[in-house]
N, C-alpha and C positions, 0 to 999 in steps of 0.2 A: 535860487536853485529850483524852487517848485516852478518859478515861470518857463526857465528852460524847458524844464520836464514836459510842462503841460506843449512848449514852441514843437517838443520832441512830433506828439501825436498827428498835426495837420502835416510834418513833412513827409512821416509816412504812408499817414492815409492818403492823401493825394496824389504823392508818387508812388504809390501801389496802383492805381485804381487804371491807368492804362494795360498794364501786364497781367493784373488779375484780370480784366475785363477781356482782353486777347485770349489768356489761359482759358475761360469759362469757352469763347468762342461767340459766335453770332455774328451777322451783318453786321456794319456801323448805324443802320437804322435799329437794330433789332437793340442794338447795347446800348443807344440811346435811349430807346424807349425803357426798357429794362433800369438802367441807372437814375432814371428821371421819376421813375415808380416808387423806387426806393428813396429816395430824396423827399417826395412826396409822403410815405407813410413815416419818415423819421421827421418831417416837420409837424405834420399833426400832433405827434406825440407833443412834439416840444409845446406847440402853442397851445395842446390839452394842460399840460404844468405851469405854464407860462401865462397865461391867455393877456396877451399885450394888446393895448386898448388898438383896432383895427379903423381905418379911415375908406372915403369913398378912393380918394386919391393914390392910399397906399395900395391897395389892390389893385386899380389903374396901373400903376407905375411898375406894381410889383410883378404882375402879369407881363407885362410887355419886354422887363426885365429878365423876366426868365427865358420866353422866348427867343432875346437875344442868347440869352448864356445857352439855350438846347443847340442853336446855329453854332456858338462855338462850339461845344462840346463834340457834337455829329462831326465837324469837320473835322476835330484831332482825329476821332474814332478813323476815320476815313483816312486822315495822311498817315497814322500807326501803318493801317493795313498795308499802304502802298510802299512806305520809308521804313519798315519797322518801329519796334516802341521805341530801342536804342535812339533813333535817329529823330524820330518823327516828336516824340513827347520833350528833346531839349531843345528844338527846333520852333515846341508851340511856345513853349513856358520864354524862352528868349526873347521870341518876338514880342509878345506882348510885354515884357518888360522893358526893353529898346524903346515901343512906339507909345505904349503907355507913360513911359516916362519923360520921354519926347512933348507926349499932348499936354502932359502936366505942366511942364512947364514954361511952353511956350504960351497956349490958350487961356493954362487957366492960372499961370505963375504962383505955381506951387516952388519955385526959385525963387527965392529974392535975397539970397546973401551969395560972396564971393566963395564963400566955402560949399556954399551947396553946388553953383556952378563946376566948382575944382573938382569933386568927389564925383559932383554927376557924371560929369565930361566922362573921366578917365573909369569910369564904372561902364558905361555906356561901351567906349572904346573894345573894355575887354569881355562885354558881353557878344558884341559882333566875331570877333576872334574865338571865343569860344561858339558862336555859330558855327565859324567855319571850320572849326577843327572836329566837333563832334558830329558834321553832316559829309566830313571829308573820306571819299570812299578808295579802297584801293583795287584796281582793276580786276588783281587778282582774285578777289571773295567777293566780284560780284552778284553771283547767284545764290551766293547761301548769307547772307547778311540778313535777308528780311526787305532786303531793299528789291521790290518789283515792277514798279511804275515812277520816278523821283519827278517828272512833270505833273501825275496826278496825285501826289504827295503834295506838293506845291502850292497847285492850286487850290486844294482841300484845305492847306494850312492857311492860306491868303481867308479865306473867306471866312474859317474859322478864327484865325486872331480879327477878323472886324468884327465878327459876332462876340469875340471876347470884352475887345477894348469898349464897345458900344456900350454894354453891358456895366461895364465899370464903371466908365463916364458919368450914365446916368443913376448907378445908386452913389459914388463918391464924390462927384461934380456938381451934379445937377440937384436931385430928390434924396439929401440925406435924411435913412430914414433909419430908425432903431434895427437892427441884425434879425433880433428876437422875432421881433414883431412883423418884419417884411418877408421872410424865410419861407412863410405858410404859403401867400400868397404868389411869391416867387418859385415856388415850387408847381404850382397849378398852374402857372405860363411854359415852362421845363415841360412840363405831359404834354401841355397843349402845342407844343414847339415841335416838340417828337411825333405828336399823333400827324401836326402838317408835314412833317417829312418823308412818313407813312402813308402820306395823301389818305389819311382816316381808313386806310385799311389794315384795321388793329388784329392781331391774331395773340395770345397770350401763349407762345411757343415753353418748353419748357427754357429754352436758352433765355428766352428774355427773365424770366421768372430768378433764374437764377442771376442773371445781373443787377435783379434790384440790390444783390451784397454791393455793389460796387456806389451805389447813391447814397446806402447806408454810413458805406467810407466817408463819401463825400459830406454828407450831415454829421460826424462825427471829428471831422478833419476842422469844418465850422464852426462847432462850439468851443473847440479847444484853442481856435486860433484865439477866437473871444476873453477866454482864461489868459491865455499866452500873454496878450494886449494888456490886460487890465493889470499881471501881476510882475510880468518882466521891461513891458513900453513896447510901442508898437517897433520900434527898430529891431530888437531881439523876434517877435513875432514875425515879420513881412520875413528879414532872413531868416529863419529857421525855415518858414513856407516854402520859398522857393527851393531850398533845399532839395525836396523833392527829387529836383530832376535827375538827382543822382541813384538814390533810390529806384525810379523810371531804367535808366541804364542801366545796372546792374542787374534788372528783374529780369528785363528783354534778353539781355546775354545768358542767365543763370536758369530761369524758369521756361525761355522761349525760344532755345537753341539759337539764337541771330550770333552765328561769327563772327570772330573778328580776327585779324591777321595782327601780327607784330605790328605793321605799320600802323594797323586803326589803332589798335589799344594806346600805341604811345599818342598817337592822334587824339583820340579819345579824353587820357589823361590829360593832355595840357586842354583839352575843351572845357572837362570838367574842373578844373583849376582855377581858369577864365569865370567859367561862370556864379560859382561859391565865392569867389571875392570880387564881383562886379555887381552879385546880390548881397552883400555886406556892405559893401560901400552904399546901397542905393537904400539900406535899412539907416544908415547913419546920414543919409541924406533925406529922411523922411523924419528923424529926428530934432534935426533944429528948428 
């Protein structure tokens, strides 16, 4: 039960942190920068309690690491604006689960039973379906959705799930490196990812100031996933995380006026459906 509890934390913080961070406002460079601060002051903290023995390499790796994660993160920020959070945050969190899960098992055969191929498959299946159901728009509500550019939405989101999946690859695939210990360092790539997207012309606006709340989320959504892992298995953890994106949806609708007509919401529902049990299956498939 406490591992739940603890799985409860990262699906909130996480799927908060596009809605809050719209709620607060800012460019998507500005909320980058901002979340990437906060990220930053909540890892010193940790590695001040922590202080987890640090390599030349892990700094290397974990710098570069981050950088990738600032590229994904800007991009969600960027396809939110264009798709709203409704659309755009189940649209990121999808993707990257489809092609992450994809690379895993083709590249690096994170598959090697019949049962994980069965689960993955039909996990997969209904996370593209829930794709298309939660990015499904109806003619009618298309100016008050939140939806305002779905081309520049797109492309935000393309570049943004490679900045994601990159990012993962290389701390789960490549450089497994302790959470604790690589966080600090990854965190210092995240500034340094946002300062290049700012082309280093930093201004500490009060709006970014106030999104460091949202990096704080995200370091706090971190530690618990860690609790979650050690005390329920990582299956219970990964699904509860992704959960999220449900969270994401209803914050966009409830906190950020994006309509939805009859047709989305049932739309919607069988999206969100699709996707809480194609992220359960894909937790029971990280299991064996």
């Amino acid at each position: 039960m406490q591992g739940i509890l603890y799985a409860l934390v990262p699906m909130f913080a996480w799927g908060s942190i596009g809605f809050v961070s719209n709620k607060i406002g800012g460019k998507p460079n500005q909320q980058t920068l901002g979340m990437t601060l906060g990220a930053l002051l909540f890892a010193f903290v940790v590695w001040l309690f922590v202080r987890p023995e640090m390599s030349v390499s892990l700094w290397v790796f974990g710098i570069i690491g981050g950088m990738l994660w600032s590229m994904g993160q800007n991009g969600q920020f960027r396809a939110m604006q264009y798709m709203g959070v409704s659309v755009g945050n189940p649209l990121s969190s999808g993707a990257q689960l489809v092609f992450g899960s994809l690379i895993g098992a083709i590249v690096f055969g994170e598959w090697s039973k019949p049962i994980q191929y069965t689960l993955g498959i039909i996990a997969l299946i209904l996370l593209v379906i829930g794709f298309y159901f939660t990015s499904k728009r109806d003619s009618d509500n298309a100016e008050t959705n939140g939806m305002t550019d779905f081309g520049k939405g797109f492309r935000a989101l393309t570049y943004s799930t490679v900045g994601y999946l990159s990012y993962t690859i290389l701390f789960n695939n490549i450089m497994k490196f302790d959470a604790l210990a690589v966080i600090f360092p990854m965190s210092v790539g995240m500034v340094l990812g946002a300062m290049i997207f700012m082309k280093f012309r930093i201004q500490f606006e009060p709006v970014v100031l106030k999104n460091t709340l949202v990096g704080l989320m995200w370091g706090v959504g971190n530690i618990f996933m860690l609790l979650a892992a050690a005390k329920a298995g990582l299956a219970i953890a990964f699904s509860f995380s992704q959960l999220g994106v449900v969270i994401s949806i209803v914050g966009g609708i409830l906190f950020l006026g994006e309509t939805k007509t009859r047709k989305e919401m049932r739309w919607l529902t069988i999206g969100i459906a699709c996707f809480i049990v194609g992220a359960v299956l894909l937790g029971f498939v990280k299991s064996y």
